[in-house]
C-alpha positions as MATLAB code, in Angstrom:
seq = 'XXXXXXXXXXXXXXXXXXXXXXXXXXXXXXXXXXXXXXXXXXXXXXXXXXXXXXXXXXXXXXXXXXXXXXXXXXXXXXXXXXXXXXXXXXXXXXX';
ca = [
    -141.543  171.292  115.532;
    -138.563  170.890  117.964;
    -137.297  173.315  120.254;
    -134.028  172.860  119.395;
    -132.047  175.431  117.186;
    -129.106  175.633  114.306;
    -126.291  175.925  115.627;
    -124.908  178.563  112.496;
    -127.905  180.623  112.197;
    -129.736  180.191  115.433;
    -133.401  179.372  113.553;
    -135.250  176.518  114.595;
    -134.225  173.467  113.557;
    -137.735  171.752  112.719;
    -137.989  168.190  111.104;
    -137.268  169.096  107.447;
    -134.143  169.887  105.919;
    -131.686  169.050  108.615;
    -128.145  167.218  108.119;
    -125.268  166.651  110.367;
    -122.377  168.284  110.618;
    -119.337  167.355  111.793;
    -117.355  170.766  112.716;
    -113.556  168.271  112.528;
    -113.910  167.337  109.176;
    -114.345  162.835  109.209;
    -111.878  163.558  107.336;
    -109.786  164.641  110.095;
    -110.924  162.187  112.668;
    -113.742  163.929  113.409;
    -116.266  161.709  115.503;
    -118.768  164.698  116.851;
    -122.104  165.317  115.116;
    -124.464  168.433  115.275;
    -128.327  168.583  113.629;
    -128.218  171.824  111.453;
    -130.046  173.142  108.287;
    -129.403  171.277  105.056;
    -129.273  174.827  103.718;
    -126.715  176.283  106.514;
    -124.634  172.949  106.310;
    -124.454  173.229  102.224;
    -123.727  176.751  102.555;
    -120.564  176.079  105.220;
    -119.487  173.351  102.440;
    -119.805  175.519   99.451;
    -117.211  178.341  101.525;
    -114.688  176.141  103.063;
    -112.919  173.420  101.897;
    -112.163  170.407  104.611;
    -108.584  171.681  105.475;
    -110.103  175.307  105.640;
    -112.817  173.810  108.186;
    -109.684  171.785  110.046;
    -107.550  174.263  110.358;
    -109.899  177.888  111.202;
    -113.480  176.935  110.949;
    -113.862  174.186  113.508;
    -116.286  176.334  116.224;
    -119.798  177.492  115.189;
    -118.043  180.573  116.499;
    -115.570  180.915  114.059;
    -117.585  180.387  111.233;
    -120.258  183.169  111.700;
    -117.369  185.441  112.148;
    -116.508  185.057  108.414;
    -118.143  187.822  106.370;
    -119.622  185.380  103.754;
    -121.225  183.234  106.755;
    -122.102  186.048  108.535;
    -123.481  187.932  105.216;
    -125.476  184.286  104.479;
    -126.889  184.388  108.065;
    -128.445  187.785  108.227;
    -130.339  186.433  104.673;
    -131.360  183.242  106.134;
    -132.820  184.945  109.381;
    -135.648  185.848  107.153;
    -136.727  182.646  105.896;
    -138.645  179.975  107.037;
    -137.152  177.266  109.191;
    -137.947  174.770  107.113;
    -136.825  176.845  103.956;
    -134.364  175.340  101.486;
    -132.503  176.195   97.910;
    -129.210  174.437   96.871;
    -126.419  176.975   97.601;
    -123.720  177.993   94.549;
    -120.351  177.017   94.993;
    -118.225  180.116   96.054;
    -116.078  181.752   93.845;
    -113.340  182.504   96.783;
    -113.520  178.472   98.081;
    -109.829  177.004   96.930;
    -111.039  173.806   94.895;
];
C-alpha cells in the first residue's frame, strides 16, 4: 500500500481504484493531474458539471466545503481504501 492519501477524502490511496483528476477541467486547459479514488473522483463528476468545477470547484478545498461532498466524505471515511461502488448521478447536477 502507498503512503500517499486522497486528496478529497484524506483515506489512503492504495493501488486499486485510483484515477486522475484534473481539478481545471482538460476541458479548460487544464494540464495538472492528482491520484484520487475512482469512487471520490466519480462522485466529484456525478455533482459538478465541468463549468461548475471551472468556475467554484477547482481546490480540493472548495469541494469538501459543498454539503453533498462533504455529506459523501463523512460516508466514505468508513470504508475501506480500496472500497468501490459506481456513484448515481445527482439529482441537483445541471445536465
Amino acid at each position: 500500500m502507498s503512503d500517499a492519501l486522497c486528496p478529497l477524502c484524506g483515506r489512503p490511496l492504495g493501488k486499486l481504484h485510483v484515477d486522475r483528476h484534473h481539478l481545471i477541467p482538460k476541458t479548460y486547459k487544464g494540464r495538472e493531474q492528482f491520484d484520487i479514488h475512482k469512487i471520490c473522483h466519480q462522485k466529484i463528476h456525478s455533482t459538478f458539471t465541468e463549468h461548475e468545477l471551472f468556475k467554484s470547484f477547482h481546490t480540493w478545498e472548495a469541494l469538501q466545503q459543498h454539503d453533498d461532498i462533504r455529506a459523501f466524505i463523512a460516508w466514505v471515511a468508513k470504508k475501506e481504501h480500496s472500497y468501490f461502488s459506481r456513484n448515481v448521478r445527482s439529482n441537483n447536477k445541471k445536465r
